[in-house]
C-alpha positions as CSV (number, residue, x, y, z in Angstrom):
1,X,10.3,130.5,35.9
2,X,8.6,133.2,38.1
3,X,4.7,132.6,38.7
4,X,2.4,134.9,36.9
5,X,-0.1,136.6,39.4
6,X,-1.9,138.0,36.3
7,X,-2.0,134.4,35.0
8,X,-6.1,134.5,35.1
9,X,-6.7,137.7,33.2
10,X,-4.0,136.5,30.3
11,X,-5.4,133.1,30.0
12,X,-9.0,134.8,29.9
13,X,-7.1,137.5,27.3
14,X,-6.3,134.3,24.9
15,X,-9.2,132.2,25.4
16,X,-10.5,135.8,23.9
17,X,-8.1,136.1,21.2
18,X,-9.2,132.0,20.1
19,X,-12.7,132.9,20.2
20,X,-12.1,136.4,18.7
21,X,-10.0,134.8,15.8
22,X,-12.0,131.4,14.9
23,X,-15.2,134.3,14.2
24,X,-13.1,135.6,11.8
25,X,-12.1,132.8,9.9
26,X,-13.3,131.0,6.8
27,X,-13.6,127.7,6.9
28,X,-10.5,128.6,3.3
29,X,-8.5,130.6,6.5
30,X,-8.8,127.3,8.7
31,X,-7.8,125.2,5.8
32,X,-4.6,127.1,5.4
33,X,-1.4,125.1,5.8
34,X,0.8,126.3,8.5
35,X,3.8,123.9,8.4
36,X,4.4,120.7,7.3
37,X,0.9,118.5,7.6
38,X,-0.7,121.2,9.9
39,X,-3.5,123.7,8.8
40,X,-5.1,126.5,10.8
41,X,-8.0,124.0,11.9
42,X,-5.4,121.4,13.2
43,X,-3.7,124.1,15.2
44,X,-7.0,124.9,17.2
45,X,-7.8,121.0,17.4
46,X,-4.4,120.5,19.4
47,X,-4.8,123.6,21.6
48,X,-7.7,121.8,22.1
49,X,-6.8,118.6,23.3
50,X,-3.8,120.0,25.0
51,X,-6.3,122.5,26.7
52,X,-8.2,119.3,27.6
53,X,-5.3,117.5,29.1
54,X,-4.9,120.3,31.7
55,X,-8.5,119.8,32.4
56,X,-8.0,116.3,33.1
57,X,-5.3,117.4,35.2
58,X,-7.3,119.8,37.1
59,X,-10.3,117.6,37.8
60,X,-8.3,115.1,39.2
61,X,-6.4,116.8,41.5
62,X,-9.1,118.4,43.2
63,X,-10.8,115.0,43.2
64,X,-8.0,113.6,44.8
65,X,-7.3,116.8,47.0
66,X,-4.1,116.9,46.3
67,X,-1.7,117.7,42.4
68,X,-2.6,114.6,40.2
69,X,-1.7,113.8,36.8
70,X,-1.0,111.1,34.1
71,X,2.0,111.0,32.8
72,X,1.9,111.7,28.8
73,X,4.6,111.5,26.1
74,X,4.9,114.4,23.7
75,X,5.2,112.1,20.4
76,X,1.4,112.3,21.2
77,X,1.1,115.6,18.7
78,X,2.5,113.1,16.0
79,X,0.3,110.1,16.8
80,X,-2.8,112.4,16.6
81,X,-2.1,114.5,13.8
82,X,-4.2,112.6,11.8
83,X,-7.3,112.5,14.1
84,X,-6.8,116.9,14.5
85,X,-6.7,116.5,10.6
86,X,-10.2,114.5,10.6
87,X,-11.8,117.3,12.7
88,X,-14.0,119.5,10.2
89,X,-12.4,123.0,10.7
90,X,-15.1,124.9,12.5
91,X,-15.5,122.3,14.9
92,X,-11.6,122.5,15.6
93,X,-11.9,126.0,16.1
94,X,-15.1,125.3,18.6
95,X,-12.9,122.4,20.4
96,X,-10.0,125.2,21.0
97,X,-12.6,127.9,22.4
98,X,-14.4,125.6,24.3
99,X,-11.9,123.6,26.0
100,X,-9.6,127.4,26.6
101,X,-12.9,128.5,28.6
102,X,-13.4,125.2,30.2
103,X,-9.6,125.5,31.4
104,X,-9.8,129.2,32.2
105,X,-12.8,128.1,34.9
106,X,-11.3,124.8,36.1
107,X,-8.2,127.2,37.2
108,X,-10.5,130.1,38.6
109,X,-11.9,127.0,41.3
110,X,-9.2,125.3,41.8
111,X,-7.8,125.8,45.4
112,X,-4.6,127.8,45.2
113,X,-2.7,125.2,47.1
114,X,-3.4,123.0,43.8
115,X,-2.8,125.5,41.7
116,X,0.6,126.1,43.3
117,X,1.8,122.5,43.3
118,X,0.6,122.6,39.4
119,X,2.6,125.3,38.2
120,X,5.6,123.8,40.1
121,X,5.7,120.6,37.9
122,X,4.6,122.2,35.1
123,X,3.6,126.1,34.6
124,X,2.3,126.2,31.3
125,X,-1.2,124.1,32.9
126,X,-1.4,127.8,34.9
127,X,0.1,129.8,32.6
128,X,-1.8,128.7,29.7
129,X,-1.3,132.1,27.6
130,X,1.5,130.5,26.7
131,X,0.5,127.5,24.6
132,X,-2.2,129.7,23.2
Protein backbone atom coordinates (compact mmCIF):
# COMPACT_ATOMS: atom_id res chain seq x y z
CA UNK A 1 0.00 0.00 0.00
CA UNK A 2 1.28 3.43 -1.29
CA UNK A 3 1.22 6.27 1.41
CA UNK A 4 -1.38 8.91 0.90
CA UNK A 5 0.17 12.43 0.91
CA UNK A 6 -3.39 13.89 0.90
CA UNK A 7 -4.10 11.60 3.91
CA UNK A 8 -4.85 14.90 6.18
CA UNK A 9 -7.31 16.66 3.95
CA UNK A 10 -9.37 13.06 3.39
CA UNK A 11 -9.38 12.31 7.02
CA UNK A 12 -10.48 16.03 7.76
CA UNK A 13 -13.06 15.29 4.48
CA UNK A 14 -14.72 12.31 6.64
CA UNK A 15 -14.48 13.51 10.07
CA UNK A 16 -16.77 16.14 7.84
CA UNK A 17 -18.91 13.72 6.26
CA UNK A 18 -19.51 12.04 10.31
CA UNK A 19 -20.33 15.31 11.63
CA UNK A 20 -22.22 16.32 8.41
CA UNK A 21 -24.35 13.03 8.57
CA UNK A 22 -25.06 12.50 12.45
CA UNK A 23 -26.80 16.46 12.01
CA UNK A 24 -28.94 14.91 9.80
CA UNK A 25 -30.07 12.03 11.48
CA UNK A 26 -33.04 11.20 13.76
CA UNK A 27 -32.40 9.62 16.54
CA UNK A 28 -35.43 6.70 14.19
CA UNK A 29 -32.24 7.07 11.31
CA UNK A 30 -29.65 6.12 14.14
CA UNK A 31 -31.85 3.36 15.28
CA UNK A 32 -31.91 1.82 11.94
CA UNK A 33 -30.51 -1.74 11.67
CA UNK A 34 -27.63 -2.11 9.42
CA UNK A 35 -26.74 -5.85 9.66
CA UNK A 36 -27.20 -8.34 11.92
CA UNK A 37 -27.17 -6.74 15.72
CA UNK A 38 -25.81 -3.38 14.45
CA UNK A 39 -27.80 -0.06 14.05
CA UNK A 40 -26.71 3.26 12.63
CA UNK A 41 -25.82 4.50 16.29
CA UNK A 42 -23.58 1.29 16.91
CA UNK A 43 -21.82 1.96 13.70
CA UNK A 44 -20.69 5.64 14.88
CA UNK A 45 -19.93 4.14 18.52
CA UNK A 46 -17.33 1.75 16.93
CA UNK A 47 -15.72 4.29 14.55
CA UNK A 48 -15.54 5.78 17.75
CA UNK A 49 -13.67 3.56 19.81
CA UNK A 50 -11.68 2.44 16.94
CA UNK A 51 -11.00 6.22 16.31
CA UNK A 52 -9.99 6.21 19.98
CA UNK A 53 -7.65 3.35 19.75
CA UNK A 54 -5.48 5.23 17.12
CA UNK A 55 -5.44 8.03 19.58
CA UNK A 56 -4.14 5.85 22.22
CA UNK A 57 -1.65 4.87 19.67
CA UNK A 58 -0.65 8.32 18.81
CA UNK A 59 -0.24 9.67 22.41
CA UNK A 60 1.96 7.02 23.21
CA UNK A 61 4.22 7.13 20.66
CA UNK A 62 5.06 10.58 20.90
CA UNK A 63 5.25 10.03 24.66
CA UNK A 64 7.69 7.48 24.13
CA UNK A 65 9.39 9.30 21.05
CA UNK A 66 9.31 6.58 19.16
CA UNK A 67 5.93 4.07 17.23
CA UNK A 68 4.16 2.52 20.31
CA UNK A 69 1.16 0.46 20.51
CA UNK A 70 -0.82 -2.21 22.38
CA UNK A 71 -1.40 -5.05 20.74
CA UNK A 72 -5.40 -5.58 20.33
CA UNK A 73 -7.41 -8.62 19.01
CA UNK A 74 -10.14 -7.86 16.44
CA UNK A 75 -12.88 -10.24 18.22
CA UNK A 76 -13.00 -6.92 20.23
CA UNK A 77 -16.02 -5.59 17.80
CA UNK A 78 -17.91 -8.76 19.05
CA UNK A 79 -17.06 -8.43 22.76
CA UNK A 80 -18.25 -4.77 22.69
CA UNK A 81 -21.18 -4.95 20.60
CA UNK A 82 -23.23 -4.84 23.44
CA UNK A 83 -21.68 -1.80 25.26
CA UNK A 84 -21.90 0.31 21.40
CA UNK A 85 -25.52 -0.98 21.71
CA UNK A 86 -25.91 0.63 25.37
CA UNK A 87 -24.75 4.07 23.93
CA UNK A 88 -27.91 6.33 23.49
CA UNK A 89 -27.69 7.05 19.67
CA UNK A 90 -26.86 10.81 19.62
CA UNK A 91 -24.15 10.28 21.96
CA UNK A 92 -22.79 7.45 19.56
CA UNK A 93 -22.88 9.81 16.79
CA UNK A 94 -21.03 12.62 19.17
CA UNK A 95 -18.39 9.73 20.30
CA UNK A 96 -17.65 9.14 16.35
CA UNK A 97 -17.31 13.05 15.55
CA UNK A 98 -15.51 13.76 18.45
CA UNK A 99 -13.00 11.05 18.59
CA UNK A 100 -12.60 11.57 14.15
CA UNK A 101 -11.55 15.26 15.07
CA UNK A 102 -9.48 14.32 18.11
CA UNK A 103 -7.63 11.81 15.62
CA UNK A 104 -7.47 14.12 12.70
CA UNK A 105 -5.33 16.71 15.26
CA UNK A 106 -3.33 13.95 17.03
CA UNK A 107 -2.08 13.16 13.28
CA UNK A 108 -1.61 16.87 12.23
CA UNK A 109 1.22 17.05 15.52
CA UNK A 110 2.52 14.05 15.38
CA UNK A 111 6.19 14.18 14.03
CA UNK A 112 6.36 12.77 10.55
CA UNK A 113 8.97 10.31 11.57
CA UNK A 114 6.06 8.80 13.86
CA UNK A 115 3.72 9.11 11.48
CA UNK A 116 5.86 7.17 9.06
CA UNK A 117 6.69 4.25 11.22
CA UNK A 118 2.71 4.26 11.96
CA UNK A 119 1.52 3.84 8.66
CA UNK A 120 4.16 1.09 8.06
CA UNK A 121 2.61 -1.30 10.72
CA UNK A 122 -0.58 -0.32 10.05
CA UNK A 123 -1.92 2.44 7.45
CA UNK A 124 -5.34 2.69 8.17
CA UNK A 125 -4.21 4.72 11.91
CA UNK A 126 -2.90 7.49 8.96
CA UNK A 127 -5.22 6.78 6.49
CA UNK A 128 -8.18 6.94 8.52
CA UNK A 129 -10.65 7.82 5.56
CA UNK A 130 -10.66 4.48 5.18
CA UNK A 131 -12.41 3.08 8.32
CA UNK A 132 -14.74 6.05 8.06
Amino acid sequence: MTFDPDYALRNEESSERIRALAAQLTDDDLLRPIGEHWTVAIALAHVAFWERRVLAVLEASVSQGELTYPAMDLSLNELLLPFWAAIPPRQAAQLAIDSAMAVDKGLAGLPATLRDAAYAVVPHWVERFVHR
